[in-house]
KOLLO-985499 format. One line per 2 residues: number of its first residue (from 1); their letters; for each residue x, y, z of C-alpha. Coordinates in nm, 4 decimals, padded with zeros to 6 digits. Layout:
N
NUM) a) X Y Z ~ ...
//
This chain:
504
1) xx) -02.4711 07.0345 00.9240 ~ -02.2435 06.8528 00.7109
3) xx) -02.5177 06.8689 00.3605 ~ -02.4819 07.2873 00.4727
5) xx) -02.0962 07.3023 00.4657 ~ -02.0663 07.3124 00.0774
7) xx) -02.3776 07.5470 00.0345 ~ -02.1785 07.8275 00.3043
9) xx) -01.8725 07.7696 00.1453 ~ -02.0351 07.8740 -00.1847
11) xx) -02.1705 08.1370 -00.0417 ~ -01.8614 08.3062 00.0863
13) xx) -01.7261 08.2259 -00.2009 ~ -01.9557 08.5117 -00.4190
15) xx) -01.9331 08.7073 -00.1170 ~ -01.5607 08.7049 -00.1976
17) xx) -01.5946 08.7676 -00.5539 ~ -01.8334 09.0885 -00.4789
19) xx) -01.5584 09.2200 -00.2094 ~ -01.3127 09.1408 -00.4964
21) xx) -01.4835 09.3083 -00.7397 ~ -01.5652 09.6113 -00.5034
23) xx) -01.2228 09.6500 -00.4317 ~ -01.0973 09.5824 -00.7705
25) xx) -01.3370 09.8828 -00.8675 ~ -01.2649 10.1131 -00.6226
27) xx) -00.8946 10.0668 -00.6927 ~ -00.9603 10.1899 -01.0732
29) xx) -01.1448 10.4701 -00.9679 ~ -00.8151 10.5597 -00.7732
31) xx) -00.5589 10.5292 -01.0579 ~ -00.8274 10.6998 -01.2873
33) xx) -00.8339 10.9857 -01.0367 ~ -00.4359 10.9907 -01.0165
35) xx) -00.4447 10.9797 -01.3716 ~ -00.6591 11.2396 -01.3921
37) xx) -00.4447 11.5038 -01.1419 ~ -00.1057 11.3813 -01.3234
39) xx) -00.2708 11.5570 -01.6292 ~ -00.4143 11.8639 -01.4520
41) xx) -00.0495 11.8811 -01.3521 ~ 00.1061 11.8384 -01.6520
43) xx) -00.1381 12.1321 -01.7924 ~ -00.0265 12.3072 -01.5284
45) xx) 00.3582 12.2611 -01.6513 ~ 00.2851 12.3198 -01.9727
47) xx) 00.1179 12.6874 -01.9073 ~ 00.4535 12.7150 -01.7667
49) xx) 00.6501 12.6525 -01.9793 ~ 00.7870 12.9563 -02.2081
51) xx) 00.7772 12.7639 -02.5586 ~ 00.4215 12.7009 -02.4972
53) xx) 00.2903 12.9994 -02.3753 ~ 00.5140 13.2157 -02.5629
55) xx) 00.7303 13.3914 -02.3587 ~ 01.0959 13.4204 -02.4193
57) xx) 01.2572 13.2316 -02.1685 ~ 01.5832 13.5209 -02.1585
59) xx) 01.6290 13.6774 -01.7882 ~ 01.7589 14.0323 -01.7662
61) xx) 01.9428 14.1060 -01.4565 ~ 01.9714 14.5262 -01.4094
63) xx) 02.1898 14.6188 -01.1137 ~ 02.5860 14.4042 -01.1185
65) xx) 02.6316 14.4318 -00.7540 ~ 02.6436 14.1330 -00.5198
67) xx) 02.3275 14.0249 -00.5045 ~ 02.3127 14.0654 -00.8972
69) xx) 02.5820 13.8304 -00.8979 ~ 02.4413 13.5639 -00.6967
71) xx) 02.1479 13.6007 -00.8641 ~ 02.2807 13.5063 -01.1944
73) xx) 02.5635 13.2747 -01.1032 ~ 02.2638 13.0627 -00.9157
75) xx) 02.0628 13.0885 -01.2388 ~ 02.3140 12.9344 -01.4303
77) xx) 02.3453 12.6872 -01.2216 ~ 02.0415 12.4872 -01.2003
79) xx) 01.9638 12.1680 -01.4353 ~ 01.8352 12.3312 -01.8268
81) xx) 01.9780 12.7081 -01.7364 ~ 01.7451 12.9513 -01.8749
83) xx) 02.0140 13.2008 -02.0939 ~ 02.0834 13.4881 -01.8481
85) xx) 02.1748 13.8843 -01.9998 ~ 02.3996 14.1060 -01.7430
87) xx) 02.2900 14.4684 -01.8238 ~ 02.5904 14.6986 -01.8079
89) xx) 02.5678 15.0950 -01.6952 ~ 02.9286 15.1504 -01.7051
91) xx) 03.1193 15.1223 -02.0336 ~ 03.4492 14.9957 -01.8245
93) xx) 03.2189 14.7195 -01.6388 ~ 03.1403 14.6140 -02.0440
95) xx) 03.5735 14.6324 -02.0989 ~ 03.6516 14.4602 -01.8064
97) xx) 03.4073 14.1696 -01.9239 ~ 03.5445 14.1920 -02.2908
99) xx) 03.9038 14.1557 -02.1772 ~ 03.8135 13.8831 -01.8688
101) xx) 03.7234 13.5386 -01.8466 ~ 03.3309 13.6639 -01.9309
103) xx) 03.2538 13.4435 -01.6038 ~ 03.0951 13.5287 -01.2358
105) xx) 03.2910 13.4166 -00.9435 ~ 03.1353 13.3388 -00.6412
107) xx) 03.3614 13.1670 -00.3342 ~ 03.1246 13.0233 -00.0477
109) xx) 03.4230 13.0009 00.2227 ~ 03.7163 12.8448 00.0502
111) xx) 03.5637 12.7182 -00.2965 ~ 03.5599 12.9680 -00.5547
113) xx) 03.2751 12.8506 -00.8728 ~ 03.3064 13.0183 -01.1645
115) xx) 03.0082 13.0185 -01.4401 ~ 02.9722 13.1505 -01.7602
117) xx) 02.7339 13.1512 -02.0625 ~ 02.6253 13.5128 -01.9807
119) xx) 02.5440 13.7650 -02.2290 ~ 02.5922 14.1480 -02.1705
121) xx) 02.4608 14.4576 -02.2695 ~ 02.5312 14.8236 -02.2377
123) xx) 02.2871 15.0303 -02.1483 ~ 02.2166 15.3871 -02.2822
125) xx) 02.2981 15.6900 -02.0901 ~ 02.0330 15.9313 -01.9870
127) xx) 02.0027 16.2595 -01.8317 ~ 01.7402 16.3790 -01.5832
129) xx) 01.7706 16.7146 -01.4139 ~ 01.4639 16.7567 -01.1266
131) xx) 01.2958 16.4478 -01.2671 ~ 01.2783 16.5413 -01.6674
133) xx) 01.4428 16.3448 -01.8876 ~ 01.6994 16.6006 -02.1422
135) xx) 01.6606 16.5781 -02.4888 ~ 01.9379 16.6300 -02.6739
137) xx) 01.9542 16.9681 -02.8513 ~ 01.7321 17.0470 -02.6261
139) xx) 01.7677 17.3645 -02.3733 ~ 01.8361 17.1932 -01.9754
141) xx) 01.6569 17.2900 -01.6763 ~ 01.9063 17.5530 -01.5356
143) xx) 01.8796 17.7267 -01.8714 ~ 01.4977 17.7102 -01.8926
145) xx) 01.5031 17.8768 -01.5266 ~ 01.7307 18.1461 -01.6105
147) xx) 01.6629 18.4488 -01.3742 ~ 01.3101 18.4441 -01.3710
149) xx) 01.2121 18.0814 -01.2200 ~ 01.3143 17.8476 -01.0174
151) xx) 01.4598 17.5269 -01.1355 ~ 01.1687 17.2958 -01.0389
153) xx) 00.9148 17.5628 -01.1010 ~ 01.1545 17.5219 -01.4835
155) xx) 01.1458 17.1294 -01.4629 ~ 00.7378 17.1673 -01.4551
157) xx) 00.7153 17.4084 -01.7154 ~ 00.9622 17.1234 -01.9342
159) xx) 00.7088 16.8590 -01.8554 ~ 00.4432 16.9832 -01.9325
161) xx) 00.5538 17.0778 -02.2735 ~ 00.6751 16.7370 -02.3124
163) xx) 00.3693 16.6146 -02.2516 ~ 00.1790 16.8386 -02.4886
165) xx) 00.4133 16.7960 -02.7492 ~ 00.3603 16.4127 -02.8889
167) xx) 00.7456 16.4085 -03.0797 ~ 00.9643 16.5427 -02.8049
169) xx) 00.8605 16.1453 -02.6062 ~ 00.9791 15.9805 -02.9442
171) xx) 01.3105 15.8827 -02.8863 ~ 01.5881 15.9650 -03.1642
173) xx) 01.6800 15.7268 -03.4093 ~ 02.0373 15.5949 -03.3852
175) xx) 02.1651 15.9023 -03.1650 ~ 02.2615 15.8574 -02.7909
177) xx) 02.3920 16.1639 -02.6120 ~ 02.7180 16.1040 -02.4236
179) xx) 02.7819 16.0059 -02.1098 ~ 02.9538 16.1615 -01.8422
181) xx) 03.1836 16.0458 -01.5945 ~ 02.9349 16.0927 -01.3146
183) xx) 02.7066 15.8405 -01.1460 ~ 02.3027 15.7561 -01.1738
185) xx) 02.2106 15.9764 -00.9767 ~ 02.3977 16.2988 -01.0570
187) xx) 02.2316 16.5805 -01.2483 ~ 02.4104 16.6742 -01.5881
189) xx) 02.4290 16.9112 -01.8874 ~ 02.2374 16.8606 -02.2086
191) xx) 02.4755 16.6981 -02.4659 ~ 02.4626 16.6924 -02.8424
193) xx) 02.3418 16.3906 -02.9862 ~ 02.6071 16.1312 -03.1650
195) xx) 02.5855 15.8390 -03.3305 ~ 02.5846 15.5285 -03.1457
197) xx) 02.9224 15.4000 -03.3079 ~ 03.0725 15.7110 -03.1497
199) xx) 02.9159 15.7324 -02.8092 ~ 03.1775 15.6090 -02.6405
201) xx) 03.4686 15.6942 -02.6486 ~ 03.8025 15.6355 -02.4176
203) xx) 04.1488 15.8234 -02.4821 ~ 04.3774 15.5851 -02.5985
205) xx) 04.1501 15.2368 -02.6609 ~ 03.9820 15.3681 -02.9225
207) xx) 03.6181 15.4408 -03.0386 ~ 03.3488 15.1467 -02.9659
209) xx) 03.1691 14.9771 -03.2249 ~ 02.9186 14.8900 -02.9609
211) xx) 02.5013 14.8960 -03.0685 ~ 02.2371 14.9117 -02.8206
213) xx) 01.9509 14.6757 -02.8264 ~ 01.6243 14.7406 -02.8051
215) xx) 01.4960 14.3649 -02.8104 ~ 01.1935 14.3522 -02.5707
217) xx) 01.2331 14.2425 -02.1680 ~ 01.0066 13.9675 -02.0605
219) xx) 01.1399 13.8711 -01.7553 ~ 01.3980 14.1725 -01.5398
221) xx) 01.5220 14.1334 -01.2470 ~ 01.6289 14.4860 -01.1156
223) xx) 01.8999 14.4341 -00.7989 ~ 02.0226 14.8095 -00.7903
225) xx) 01.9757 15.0069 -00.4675 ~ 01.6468 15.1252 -00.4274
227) xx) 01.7606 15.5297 -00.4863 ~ 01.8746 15.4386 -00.8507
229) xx) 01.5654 15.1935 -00.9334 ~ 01.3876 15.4309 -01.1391
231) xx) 01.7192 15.5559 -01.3276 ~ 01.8488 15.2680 -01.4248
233) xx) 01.4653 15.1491 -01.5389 ~ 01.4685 15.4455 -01.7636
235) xx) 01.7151 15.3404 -01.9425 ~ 01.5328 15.0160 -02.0582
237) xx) 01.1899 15.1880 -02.0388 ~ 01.1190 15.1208 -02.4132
239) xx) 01.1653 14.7927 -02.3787 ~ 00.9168 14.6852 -02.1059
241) xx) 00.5442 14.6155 -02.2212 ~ 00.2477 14.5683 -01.9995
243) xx) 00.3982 14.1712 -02.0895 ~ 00.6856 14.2438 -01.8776
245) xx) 00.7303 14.1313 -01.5116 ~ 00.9678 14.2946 -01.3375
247) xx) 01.0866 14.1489 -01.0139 ~ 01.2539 14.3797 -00.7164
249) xx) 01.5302 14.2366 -00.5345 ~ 01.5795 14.5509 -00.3079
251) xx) 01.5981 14.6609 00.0648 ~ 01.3086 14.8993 00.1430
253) xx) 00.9531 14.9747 00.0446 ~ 00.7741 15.2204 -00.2114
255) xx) 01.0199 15.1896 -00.4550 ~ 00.6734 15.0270 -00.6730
257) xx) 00.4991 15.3477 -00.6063 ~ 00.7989 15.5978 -00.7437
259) xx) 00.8416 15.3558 -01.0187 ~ 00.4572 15.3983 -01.0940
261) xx) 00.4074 15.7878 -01.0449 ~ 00.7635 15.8405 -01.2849
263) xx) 00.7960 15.5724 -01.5361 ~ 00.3938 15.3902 -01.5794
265) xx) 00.1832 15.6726 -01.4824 ~ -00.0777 15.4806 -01.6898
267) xx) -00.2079 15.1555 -01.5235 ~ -00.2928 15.0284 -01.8685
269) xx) 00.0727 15.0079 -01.9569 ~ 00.2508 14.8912 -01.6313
271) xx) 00.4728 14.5798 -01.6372 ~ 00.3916 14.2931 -01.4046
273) xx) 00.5433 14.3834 -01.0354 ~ 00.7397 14.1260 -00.8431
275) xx) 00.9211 14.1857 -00.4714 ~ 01.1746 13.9963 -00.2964
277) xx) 01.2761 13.9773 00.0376 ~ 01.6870 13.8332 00.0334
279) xx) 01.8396 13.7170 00.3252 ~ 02.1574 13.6198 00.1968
281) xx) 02.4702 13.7752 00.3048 ~ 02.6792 13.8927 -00.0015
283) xx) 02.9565 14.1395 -00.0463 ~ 03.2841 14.2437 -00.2624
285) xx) 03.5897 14.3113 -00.0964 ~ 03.7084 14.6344 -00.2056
287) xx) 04.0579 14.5561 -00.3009 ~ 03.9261 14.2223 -00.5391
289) xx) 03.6257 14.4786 -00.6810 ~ 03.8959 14.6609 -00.8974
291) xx) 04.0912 14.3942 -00.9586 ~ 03.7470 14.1712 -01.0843
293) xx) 03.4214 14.3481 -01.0460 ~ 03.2583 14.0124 -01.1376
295) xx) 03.3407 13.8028 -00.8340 ~ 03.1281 13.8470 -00.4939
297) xx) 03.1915 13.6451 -00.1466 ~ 02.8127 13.4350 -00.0538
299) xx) 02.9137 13.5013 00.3018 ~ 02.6415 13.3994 00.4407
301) xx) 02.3200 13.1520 00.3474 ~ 01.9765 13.2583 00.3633
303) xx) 01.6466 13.2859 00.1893 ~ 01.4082 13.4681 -00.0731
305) xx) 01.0768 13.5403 -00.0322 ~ 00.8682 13.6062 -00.3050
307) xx) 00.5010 13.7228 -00.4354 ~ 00.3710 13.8559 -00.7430
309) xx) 00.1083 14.1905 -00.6967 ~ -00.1870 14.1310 -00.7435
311) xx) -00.3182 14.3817 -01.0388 ~ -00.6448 14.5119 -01.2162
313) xx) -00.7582 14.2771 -01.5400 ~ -00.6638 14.4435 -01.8334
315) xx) -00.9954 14.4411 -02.1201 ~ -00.8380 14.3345 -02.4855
317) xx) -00.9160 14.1787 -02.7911 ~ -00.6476 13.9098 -02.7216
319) xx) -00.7639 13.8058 -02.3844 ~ -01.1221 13.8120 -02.5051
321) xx) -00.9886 13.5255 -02.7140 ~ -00.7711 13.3842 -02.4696
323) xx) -00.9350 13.0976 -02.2726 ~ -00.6933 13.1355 -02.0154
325) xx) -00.7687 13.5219 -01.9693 ~ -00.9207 13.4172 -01.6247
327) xx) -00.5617 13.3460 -01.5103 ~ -00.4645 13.6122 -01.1759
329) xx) -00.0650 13.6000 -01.3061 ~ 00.0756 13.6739 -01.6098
331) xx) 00.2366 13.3618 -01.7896 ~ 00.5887 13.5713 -01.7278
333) xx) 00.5350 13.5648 -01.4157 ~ 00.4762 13.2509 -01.3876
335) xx) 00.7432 13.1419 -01.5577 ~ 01.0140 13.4144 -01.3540
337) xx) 00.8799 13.2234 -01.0119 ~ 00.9077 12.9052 -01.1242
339) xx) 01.2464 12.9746 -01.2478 ~ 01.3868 13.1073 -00.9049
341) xx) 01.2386 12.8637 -00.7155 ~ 01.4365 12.5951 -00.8927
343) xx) 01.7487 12.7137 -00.7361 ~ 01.8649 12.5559 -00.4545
345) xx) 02.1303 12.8034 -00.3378 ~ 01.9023 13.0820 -00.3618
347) xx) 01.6204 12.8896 -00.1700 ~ 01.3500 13.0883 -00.3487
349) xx) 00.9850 13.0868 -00.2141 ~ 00.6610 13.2023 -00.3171
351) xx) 00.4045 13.3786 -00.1029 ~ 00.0697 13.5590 -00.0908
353) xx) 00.0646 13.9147 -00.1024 ~ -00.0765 13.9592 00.1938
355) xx) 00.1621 13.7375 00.3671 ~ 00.4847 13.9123 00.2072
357) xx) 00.3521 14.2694 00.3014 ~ 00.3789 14.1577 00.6601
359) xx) 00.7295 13.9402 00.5790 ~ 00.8357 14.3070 00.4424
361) xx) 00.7467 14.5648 00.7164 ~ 00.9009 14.2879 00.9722
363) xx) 01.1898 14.3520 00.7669 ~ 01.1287 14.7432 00.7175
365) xx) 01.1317 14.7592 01.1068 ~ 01.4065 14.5878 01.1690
367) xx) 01.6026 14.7498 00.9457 ~ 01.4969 15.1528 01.0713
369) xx) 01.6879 15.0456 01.3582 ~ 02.0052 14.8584 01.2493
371) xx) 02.0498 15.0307 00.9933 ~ 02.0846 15.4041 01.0668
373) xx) 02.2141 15.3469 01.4488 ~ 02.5125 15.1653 01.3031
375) xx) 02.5616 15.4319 01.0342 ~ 02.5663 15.7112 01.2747
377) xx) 02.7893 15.4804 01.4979 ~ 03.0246 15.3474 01.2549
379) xx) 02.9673 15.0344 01.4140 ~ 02.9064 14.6991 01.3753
381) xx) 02.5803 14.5518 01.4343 ~ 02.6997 14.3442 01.7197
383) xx) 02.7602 14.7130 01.8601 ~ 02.3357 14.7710 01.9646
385) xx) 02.3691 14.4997 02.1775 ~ 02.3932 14.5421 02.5667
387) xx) 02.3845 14.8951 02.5689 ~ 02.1145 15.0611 02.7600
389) xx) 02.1374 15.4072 02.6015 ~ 02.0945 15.3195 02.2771
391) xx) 01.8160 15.0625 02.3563 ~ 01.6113 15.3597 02.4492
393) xx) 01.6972 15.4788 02.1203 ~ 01.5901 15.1543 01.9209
395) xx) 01.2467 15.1862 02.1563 ~ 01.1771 15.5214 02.0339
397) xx) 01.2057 15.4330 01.6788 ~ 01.0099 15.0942 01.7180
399) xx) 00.7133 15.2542 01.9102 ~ 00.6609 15.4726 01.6096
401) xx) 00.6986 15.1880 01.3606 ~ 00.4968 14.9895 01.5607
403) xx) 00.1945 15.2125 01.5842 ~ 00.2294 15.3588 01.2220
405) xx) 00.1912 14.9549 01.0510 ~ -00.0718 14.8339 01.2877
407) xx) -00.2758 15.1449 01.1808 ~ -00.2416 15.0771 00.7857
409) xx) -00.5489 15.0397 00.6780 ~ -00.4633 14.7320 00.3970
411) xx) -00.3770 14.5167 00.7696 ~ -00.6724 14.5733 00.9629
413) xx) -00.8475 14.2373 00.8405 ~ -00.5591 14.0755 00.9129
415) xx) -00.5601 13.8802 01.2812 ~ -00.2907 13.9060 01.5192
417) xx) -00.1604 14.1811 01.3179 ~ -00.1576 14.3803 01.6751
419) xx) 00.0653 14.1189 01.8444 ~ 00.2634 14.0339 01.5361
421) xx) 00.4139 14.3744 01.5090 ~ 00.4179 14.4919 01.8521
423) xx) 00.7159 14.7036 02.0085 ~ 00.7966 14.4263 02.2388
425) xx) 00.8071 14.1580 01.9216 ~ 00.9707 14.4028 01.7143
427) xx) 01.2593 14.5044 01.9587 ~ 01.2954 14.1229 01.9895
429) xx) 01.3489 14.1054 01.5925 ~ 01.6110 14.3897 01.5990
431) xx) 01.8255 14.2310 01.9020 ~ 01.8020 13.8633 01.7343
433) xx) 01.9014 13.9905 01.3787 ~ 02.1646 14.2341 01.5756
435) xx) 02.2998 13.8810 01.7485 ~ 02.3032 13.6904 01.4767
437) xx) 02.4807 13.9503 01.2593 ~ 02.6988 14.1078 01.5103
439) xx) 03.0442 14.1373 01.2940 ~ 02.8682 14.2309 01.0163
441) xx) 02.8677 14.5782 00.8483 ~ 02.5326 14.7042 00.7208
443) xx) 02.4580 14.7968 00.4025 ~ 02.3629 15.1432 00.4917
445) xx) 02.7225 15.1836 00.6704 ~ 02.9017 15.0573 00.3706
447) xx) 02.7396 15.3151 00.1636 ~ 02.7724 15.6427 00.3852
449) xx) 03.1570 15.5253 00.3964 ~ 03.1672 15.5349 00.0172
451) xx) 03.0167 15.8277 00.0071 ~ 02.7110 15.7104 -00.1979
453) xx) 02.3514 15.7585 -00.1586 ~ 02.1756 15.5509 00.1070
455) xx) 01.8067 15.3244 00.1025 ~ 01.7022 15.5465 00.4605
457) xx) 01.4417 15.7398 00.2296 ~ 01.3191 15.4071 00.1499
459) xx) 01.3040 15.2805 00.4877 ~ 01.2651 15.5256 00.7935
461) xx) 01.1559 15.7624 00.4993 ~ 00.8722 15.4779 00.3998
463) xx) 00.7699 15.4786 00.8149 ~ 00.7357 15.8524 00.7976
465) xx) 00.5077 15.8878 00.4873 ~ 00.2717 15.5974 00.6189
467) xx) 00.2640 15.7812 00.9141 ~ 00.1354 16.0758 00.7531
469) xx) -00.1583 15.9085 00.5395 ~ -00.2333 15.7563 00.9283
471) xx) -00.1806 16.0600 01.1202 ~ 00.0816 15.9419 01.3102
473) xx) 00.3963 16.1774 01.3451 ~ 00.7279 16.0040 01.3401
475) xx) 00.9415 16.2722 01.4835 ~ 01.2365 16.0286 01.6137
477) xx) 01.1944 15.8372 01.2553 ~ 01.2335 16.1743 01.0867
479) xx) 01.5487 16.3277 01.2355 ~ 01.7016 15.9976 01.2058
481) xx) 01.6434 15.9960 00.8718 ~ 01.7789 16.3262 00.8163
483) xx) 02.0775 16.2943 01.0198 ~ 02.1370 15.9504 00.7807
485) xx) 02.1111 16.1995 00.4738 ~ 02.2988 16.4724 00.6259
487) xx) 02.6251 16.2569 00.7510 ~ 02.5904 16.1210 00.3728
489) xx) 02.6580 16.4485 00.2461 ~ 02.9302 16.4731 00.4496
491) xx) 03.1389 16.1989 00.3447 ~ 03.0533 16.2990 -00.0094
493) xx) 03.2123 16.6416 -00.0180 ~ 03.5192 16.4788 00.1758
495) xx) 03.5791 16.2313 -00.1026 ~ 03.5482 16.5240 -00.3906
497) xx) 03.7661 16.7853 -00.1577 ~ 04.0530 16.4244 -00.1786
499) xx) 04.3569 16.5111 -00.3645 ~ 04.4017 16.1916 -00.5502
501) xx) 04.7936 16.0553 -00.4830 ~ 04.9815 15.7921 -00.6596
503) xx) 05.1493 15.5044 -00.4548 ~ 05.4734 15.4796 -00.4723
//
């Protein structure tokens, strides 16, 4: 036993030295794998990365309200800011940030952070009168109807001669026709054209020097109300390339398809789409909005969801040659996501499209209740709450919704889309959101106050057009809708009937 000792220990001992070995081999396998990954991932941050891939790594922000705001005060905010362009409508919006501090304040309860580094641009004015875009020196649609038509049986005859005639799309060289005192979405006359230098023009400040750019857009973020969304994309429309991604910031749905059917009726040349769903609670006290209209209260913290749509390869000589033509997004796109994901105070997150359609109608339900109720109230949200009259209301309206989205067709291989958006699970949304946000004032209530236009044709009014490709009539959806639209009008012709007075 003893003359067998050294022999076994010798043999453990190359058994060692094989286990060794074994190990020793497996372990470089690992790090070559992990070596391996780190570069895919690298590649991956590289096709990211705007300098490499080149796209410009400016972000256009279109729409200045309060979510604009955040927007771009959070952009400028996170480590290597990408440069960040503010794009006016209002030539006093462009004085009061001339004469300013040229910074965005935004007070999260009692801190107030101001940022700047922001460039700014005025946009162009332009003129639509029943969807056609005036020329100017060109007759309007009122005088094309005359006595013999009616002014969108006029507004047709315009387009199509627009469309038959190649020179009337060019747009003039160095001419702008000037602007009116009226908002977005007001119709107006047919002006003369001037030169830019002279296109604006306010008594007693003098004439502005001020020259429109026509650089090309990249990456836009568009934060206006839904109902302007394709008027204030008209004004940039020469500037957006099939390049482009555009990402929507917006309450509602089908603002994509309006954009599509008026702006890119040609899928060749449509931009890259984007949609966001914000949770955030921002607004602008009234009395600071004159004072600054570049400071917004972050009243409350929430989220962003976002997804890119999906959209048909386009066939070109460049991505023939591109070996990355394969690629589902569009490197701006890429790039756009990336970039609002790296904000923490946004808290920016990407979904699938399929996922963010549902995130969306959850959202879309929820708000064809809150909504429009509190409008038609004048309440507060907190004001649906234990009140059995008006849940019979919100029921109505919810066993509509309910039935028109679990009959879209683009759902049905979808599972538990039936229990997902249910009545019962929807009127539990709407009395959560309603509890949670009970002295709060809805958007849509702020508005009809004002006396502006409201989303409602962009949410009930989205429910009711669904409903139709389903066959599924929304009655209760409609005349809220309407009664939304008509208490609108209301308030409207009370704020123009106001006799302005002076304080004393």
């Amino acid at each position: 036993m003893e003359a067998q000792a050294p022999a076994d220990r010798e043999s453990q001992d190359v058994g060692g030295d094989a286990e060794r070995e074994a190990r020793e081999e497996h372990l470089a396998e690992s790090e070559q794998a992990d070596m391996e990954r780190l570069r895919e991932s690298m590649n991956t941050v590289k096709k990211q990365d705007p300098l490499r891939s080149n796209v410009p790594g400016r972000i256009y922000i279109l729409g200045t309200g309060s979510i604009g705001k955040l927007v771009a005060h959070s952009l400028r905010g996170i480590a290597n800011p990408p440069p960040v362009t503010l794009l006016l409508h209002r030539f006093d919006l462009l004085q009061a940030w001339e004469e300013g501090r040229k910074e965005i304040t935004i007070q999260d309860g009692d801190f107030k952070v101001r940022r700047g580094g922001y460039e700014v641009e005025l946009l162009p004015q332009v003129w639509r009168q029943h969807g056609v875009v005036l020329k100017a020196g060109k007759r309007d649609v009122y005088a094309a109807a005359g006595d013999r038509m009616l002014p969108h049986e006029a507004a047709m005859m315009l387009r199509q001669e627009t469309r038959a005639d190649p020179q009337q799309q060019q747009p003039m060289e160095n001419t702008q026709d000037q602007p009116g005192t009226g908002d977005e979405g007001e119709e107006a006359r047919v002006q003369q054209p001037v030169h830019l230098q002279d296109a604006y023009y306010i008594p007693g400040a003098g004439k502005s020097t001020y020259v429109y750019s026509t650089e090309p857009i990249e990456n836009l973020i568009v934060t206006t109300k839904a109902a302007y969304t394709v008027p204030a994309l008209l004004r940039v429309r020469n500037r957006i390339s099939p390049s482009t991604t555009i990402c929507f910031l917006q309450n509602g749905m089908g603002v994509i398809d309006d954009v599509n059917k008026q702006l890119f009726g040609s899928e060749d040349q449509r931009p890259n789409y984007m949609q966001g769903i914000i949770t955030h609670g921002v607004n602008v006290p009234p009395e600071v909005a004159k004072r600054d209209p570049f400071f917004a209260v972050h009243a409350g913290h929430g989220t962003i969801a976002l997804g890119v749509m999906p959209r048909a390869r386009r066939v070109s000589d460049d991505a023939e040659k591109d070996t990355d033509s394969s690629e589902i997004w569009s490197p701006s796109a890429r790039y756009l996501l990336r970039t609002l994901t790296r904000s923490s105070v946004l808290c920016a997150v990407g979904f699938s499209p399929t996922e963010l359609l549902q995130q969306q109608l959850e959202k879309v339900a929820v708000n064809s209740v809150l909504n429009p109720l509190t409008s038609l109230l004048d309440a507060r949200n907190g004001a649906l709450q234990y009140n059995h009259a008006l849940t019979r209301t919100l029921r109505l309206l919810l066993a509509e919704t309910s039935l028109v989205i679990r009959s879209l067709p683009e759902l049905q291989a979808i599972p538990n889309i039936n229990s997902r958006f249910s009545a019962r699970r929807l009127e539990s949304l709407v009395k959560s959101v309603a509890e949670k946000t009970q002295d709060n004032i809805s958007s849509m209530l702020a508005d009809v106050r004002a006396g502006r236009r409201t989303e409602i044709e962009y949410i009930n009014g989205y429910i009711v057009r669904r409903g139709e490709e389903v066959g599924v009539s929304c009655v209760v959806n409609y005349a809220i809708m309407q009664t939304v639209i008509g208490k609108s009008m209301l308030t409207q012709r009370e704020a123009r009937e106001d006799v302005p007075m002076e304080g004393r």
